[in-house]
N, CA and C of each residue as an Amber inpcrd file, in Angstrom:
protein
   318
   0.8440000  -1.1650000   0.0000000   0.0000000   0.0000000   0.0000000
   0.8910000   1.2290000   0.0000000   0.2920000   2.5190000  -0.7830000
   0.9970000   3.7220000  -0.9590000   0.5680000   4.8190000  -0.2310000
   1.4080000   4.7400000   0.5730000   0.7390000   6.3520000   1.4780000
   1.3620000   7.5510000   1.3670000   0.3920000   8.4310000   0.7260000
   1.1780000  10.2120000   0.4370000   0.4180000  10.9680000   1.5900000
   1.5890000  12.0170000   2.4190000   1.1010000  12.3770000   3.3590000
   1.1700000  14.3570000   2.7110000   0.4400000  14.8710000   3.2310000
   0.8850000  16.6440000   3.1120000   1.1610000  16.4390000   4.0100000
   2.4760000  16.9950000   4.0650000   3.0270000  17.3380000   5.5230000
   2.3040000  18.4100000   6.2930000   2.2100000  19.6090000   5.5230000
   1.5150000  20.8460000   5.9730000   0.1980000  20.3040000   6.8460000
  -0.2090000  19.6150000   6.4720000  -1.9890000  19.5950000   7.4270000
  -2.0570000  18.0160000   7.7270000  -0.8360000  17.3490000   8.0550000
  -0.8620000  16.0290000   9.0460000  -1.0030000  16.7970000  10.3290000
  -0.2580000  17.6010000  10.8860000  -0.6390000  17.5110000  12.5120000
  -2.4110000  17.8840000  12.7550000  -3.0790000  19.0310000  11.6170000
  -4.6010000  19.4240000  11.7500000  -5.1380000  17.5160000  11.6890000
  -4.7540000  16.7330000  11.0730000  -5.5380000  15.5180000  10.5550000
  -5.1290000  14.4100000  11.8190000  -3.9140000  14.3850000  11.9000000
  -4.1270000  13.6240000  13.8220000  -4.6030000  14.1770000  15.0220000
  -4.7500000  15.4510000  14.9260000  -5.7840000  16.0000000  15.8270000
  -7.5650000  15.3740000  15.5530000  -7.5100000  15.5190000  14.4630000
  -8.9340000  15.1600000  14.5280000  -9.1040000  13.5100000  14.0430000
  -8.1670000  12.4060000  13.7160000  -8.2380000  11.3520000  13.6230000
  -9.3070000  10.6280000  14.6460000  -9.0220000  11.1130000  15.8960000
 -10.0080000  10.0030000  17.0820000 -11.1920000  10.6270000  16.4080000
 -12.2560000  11.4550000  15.9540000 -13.2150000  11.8810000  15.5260000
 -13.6180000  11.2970000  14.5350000 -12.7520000  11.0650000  13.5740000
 -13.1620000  10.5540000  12.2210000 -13.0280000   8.7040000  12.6970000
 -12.7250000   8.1560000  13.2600000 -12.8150000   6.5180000  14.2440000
 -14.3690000   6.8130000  14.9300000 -14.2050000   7.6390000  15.6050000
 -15.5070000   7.2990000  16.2550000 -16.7730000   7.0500000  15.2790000
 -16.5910000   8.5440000  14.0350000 -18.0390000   8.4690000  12.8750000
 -17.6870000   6.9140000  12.2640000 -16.7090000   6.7080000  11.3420000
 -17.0070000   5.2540000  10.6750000 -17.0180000   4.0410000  11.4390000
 -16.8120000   3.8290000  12.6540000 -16.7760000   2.6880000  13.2780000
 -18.3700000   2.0290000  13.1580000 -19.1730000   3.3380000  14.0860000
 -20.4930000   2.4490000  13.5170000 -21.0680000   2.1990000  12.4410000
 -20.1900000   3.7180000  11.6260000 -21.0540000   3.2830000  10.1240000
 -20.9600000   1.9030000   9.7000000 -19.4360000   1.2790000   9.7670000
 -19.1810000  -0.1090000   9.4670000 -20.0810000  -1.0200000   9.9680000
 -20.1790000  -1.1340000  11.5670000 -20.7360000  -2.1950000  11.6800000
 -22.3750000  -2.1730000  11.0720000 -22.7380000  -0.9030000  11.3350000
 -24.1730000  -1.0780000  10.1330000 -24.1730000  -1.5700000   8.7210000
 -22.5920000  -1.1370000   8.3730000 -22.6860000  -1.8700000   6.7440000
 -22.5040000  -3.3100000   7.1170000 -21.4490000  -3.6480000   7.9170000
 -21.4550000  -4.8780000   8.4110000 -22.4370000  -5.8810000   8.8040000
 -23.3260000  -5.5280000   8.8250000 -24.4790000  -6.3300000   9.7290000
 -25.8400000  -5.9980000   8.7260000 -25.9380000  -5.1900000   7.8410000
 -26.5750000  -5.4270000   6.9470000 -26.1590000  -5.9130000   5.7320000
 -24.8930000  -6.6330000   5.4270000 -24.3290000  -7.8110000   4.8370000
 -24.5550000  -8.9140000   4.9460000 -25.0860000  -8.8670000   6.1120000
 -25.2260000 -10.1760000   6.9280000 -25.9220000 -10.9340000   6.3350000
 -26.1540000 -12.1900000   5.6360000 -26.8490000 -12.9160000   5.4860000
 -28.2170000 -13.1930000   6.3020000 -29.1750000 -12.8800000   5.7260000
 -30.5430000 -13.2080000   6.5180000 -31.7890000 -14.4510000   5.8750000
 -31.5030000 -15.5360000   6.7840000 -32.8720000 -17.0400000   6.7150000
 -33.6460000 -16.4960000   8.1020000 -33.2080000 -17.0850000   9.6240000
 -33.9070000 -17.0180000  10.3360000 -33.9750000 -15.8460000  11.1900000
 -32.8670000 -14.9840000  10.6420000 -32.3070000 -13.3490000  11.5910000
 -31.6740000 -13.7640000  12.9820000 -31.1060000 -14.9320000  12.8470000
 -29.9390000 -15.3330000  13.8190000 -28.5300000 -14.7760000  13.5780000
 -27.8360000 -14.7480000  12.6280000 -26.9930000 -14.3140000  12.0230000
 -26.8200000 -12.7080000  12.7180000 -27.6530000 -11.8940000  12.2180000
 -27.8090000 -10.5160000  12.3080000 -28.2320000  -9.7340000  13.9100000
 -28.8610000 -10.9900000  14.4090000 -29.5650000 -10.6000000  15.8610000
 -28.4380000 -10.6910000  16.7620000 -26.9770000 -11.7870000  16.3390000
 -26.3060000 -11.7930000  17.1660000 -24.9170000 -11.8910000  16.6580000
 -24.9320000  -9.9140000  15.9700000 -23.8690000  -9.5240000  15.3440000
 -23.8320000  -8.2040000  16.1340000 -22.7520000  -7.7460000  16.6190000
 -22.9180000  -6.2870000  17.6060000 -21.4740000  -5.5820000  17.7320000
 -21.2440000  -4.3670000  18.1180000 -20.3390000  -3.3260000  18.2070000
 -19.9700000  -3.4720000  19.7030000 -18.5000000  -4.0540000  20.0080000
 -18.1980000  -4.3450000  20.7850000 -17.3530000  -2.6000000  21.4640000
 -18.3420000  -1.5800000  21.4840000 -17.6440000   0.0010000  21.2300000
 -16.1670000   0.0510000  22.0430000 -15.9810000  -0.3400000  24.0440000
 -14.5760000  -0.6770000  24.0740000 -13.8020000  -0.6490000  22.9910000
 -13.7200000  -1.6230000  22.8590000 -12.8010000  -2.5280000  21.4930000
 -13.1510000  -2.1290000  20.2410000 -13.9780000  -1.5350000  20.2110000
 -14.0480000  -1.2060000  18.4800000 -14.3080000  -1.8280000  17.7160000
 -14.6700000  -3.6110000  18.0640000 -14.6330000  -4.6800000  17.4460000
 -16.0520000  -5.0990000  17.3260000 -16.3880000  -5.3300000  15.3230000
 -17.3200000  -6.0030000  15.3930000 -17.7460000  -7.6570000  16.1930000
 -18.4890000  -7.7970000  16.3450000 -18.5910000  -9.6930000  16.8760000
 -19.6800000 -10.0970000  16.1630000 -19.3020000 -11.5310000  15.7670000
 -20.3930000 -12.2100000  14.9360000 -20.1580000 -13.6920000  15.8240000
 -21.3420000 -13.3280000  17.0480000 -21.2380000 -14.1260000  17.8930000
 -22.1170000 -15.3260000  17.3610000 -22.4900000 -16.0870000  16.5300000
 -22.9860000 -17.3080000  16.4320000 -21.7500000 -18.3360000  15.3990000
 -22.6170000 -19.5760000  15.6890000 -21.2480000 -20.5870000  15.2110000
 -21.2320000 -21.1670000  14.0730000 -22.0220000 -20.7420000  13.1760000
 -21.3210000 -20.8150000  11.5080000 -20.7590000 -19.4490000  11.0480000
 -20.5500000 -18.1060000  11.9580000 -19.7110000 -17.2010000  11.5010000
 -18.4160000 -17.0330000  10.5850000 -18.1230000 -18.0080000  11.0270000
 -16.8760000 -18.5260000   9.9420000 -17.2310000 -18.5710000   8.8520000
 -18.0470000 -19.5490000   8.5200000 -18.4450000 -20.2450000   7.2790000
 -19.2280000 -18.9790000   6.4640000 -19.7670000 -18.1580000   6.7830000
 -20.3470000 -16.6700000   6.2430000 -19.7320000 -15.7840000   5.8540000
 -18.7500000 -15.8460000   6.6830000 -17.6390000 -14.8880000   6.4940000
 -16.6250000 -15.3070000   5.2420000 -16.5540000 -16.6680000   5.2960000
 -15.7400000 -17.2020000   3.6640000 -16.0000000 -16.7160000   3.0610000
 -17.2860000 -16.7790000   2.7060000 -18.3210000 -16.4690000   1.8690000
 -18.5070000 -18.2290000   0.8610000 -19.4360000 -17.5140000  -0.2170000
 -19.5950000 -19.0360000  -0.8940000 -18.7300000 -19.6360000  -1.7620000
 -18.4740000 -20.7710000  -1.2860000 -17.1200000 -21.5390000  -2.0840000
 -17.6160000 -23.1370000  -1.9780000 -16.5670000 -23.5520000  -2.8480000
 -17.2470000 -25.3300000  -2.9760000 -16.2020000 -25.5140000  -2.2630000
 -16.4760000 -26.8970000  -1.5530000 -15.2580000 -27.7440000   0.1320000
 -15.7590000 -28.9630000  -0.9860000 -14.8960000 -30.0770000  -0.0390000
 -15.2180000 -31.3880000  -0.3530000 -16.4880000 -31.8330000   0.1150000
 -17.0170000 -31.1700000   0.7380000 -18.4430000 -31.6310000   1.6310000
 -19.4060000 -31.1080000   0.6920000 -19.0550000 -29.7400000  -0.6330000
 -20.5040000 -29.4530000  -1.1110000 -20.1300000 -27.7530000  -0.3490000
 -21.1420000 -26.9160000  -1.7660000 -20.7170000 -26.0850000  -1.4530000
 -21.2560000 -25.6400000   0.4230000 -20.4160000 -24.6490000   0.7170000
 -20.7820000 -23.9480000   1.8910000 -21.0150000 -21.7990000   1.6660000
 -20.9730000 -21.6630000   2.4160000 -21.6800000 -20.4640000   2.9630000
 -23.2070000 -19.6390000   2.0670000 -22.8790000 -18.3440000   2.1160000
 -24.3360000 -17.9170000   1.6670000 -23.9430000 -17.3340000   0.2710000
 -25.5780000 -17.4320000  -0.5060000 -25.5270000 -17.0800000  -1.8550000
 -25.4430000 -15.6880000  -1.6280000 -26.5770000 -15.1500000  -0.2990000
 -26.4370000 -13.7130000   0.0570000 -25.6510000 -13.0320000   0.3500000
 -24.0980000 -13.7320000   0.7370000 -22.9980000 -12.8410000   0.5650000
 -22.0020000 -13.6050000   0.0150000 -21.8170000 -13.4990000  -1.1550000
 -20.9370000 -14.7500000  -1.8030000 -19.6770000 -13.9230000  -1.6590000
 -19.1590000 -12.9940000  -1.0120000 -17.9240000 -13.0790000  -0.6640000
 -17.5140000 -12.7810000   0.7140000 -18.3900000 -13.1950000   1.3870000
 -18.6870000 -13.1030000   3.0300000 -18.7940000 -11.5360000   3.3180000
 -18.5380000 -11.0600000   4.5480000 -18.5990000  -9.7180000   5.1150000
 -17.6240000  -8.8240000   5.0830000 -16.5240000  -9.6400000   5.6680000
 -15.0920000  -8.4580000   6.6030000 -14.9050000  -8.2820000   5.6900000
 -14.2390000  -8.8750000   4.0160000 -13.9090000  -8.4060000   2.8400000
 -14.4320000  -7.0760000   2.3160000 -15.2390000  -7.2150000   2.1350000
 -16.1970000  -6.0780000   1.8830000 -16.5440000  -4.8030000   2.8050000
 -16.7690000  -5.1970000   4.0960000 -16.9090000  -4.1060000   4.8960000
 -15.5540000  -3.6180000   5.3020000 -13.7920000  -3.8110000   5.2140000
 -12.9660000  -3.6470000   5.0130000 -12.9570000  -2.3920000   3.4880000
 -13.5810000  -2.9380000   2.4230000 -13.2360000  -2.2950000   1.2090000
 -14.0920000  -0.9640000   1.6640000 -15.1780000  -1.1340000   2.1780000
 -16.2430000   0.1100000   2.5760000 -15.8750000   1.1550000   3.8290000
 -15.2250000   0.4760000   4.9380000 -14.6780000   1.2050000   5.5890000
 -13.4430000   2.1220000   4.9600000 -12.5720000   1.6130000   4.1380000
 -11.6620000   2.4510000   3.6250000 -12.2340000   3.6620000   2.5770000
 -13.6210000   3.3750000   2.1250000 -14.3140000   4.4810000   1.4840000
 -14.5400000   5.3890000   2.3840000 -14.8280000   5.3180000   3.4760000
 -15.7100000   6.0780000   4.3850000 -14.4960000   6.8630000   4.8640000
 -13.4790000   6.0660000   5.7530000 -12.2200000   7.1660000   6.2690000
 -12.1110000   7.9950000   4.9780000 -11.4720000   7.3340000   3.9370000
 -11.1960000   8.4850000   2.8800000 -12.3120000   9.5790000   2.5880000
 -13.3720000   9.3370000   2.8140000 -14.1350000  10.7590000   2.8970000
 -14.3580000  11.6930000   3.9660000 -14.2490000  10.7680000   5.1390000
 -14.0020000  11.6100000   6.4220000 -12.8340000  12.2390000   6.4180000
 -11.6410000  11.9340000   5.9750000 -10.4120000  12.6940000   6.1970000
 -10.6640000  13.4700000   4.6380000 -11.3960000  13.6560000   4.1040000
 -11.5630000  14.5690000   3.1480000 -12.4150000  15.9380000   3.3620000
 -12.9520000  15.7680000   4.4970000 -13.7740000  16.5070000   5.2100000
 -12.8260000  17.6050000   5.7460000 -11.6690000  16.8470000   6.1170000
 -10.9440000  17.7060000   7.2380000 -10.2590000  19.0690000   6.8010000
């Protein structure tokens, strides 16, 4: 990855960095969790913003397998058609949209 900095208006942009974390964090996990694959709304009911930590959780136990997204195993394919390239991938690519417009703000 290539990072160009202005020197001139880095110290204005780490001043306001914790600001621009706080706005996209939830935006993510809302994009995050409306990725979510939905059959019975298990998936989604027990997906949450761990705010401490900053960390999404996708507390149920085929999370894994969702998060692959859909791929063929020897068993036949697995995960969902509804997110055929699981979540973090994606909400990774979307979060980096969002900082880059928040620090475009600045």
């Amino acid at each position: 990855m290539k990072v160009s900095v202005n020197t001139r208006g880095v110290s204005k942009l780490f001043a306001q960095a914790p600001k621009v974390g706080e706005t996209v964090i939830e935006d993510a996990y809302q994009y995050f969790r409306g990725i979510t694959p939905i059959k019975t709304g298990n998936a989604r009911s027990n997906t949450s913003l761990d705010k401490p930590g900053r960390t999404i959780e996708a507390d149920y136990a085929y999370a894994g397998v969702l998060d692959a997204g859909r791929r063929m195993t020897s068993s036949g394919m697995r995960g969902s058609t509804q997110a055929p390239t699981g979540m973090s991938g994606p909400t990774l690519k979307e979060l980096d949209k969002m900082v880059r417009k928040e620090l475009g703000k600045l």
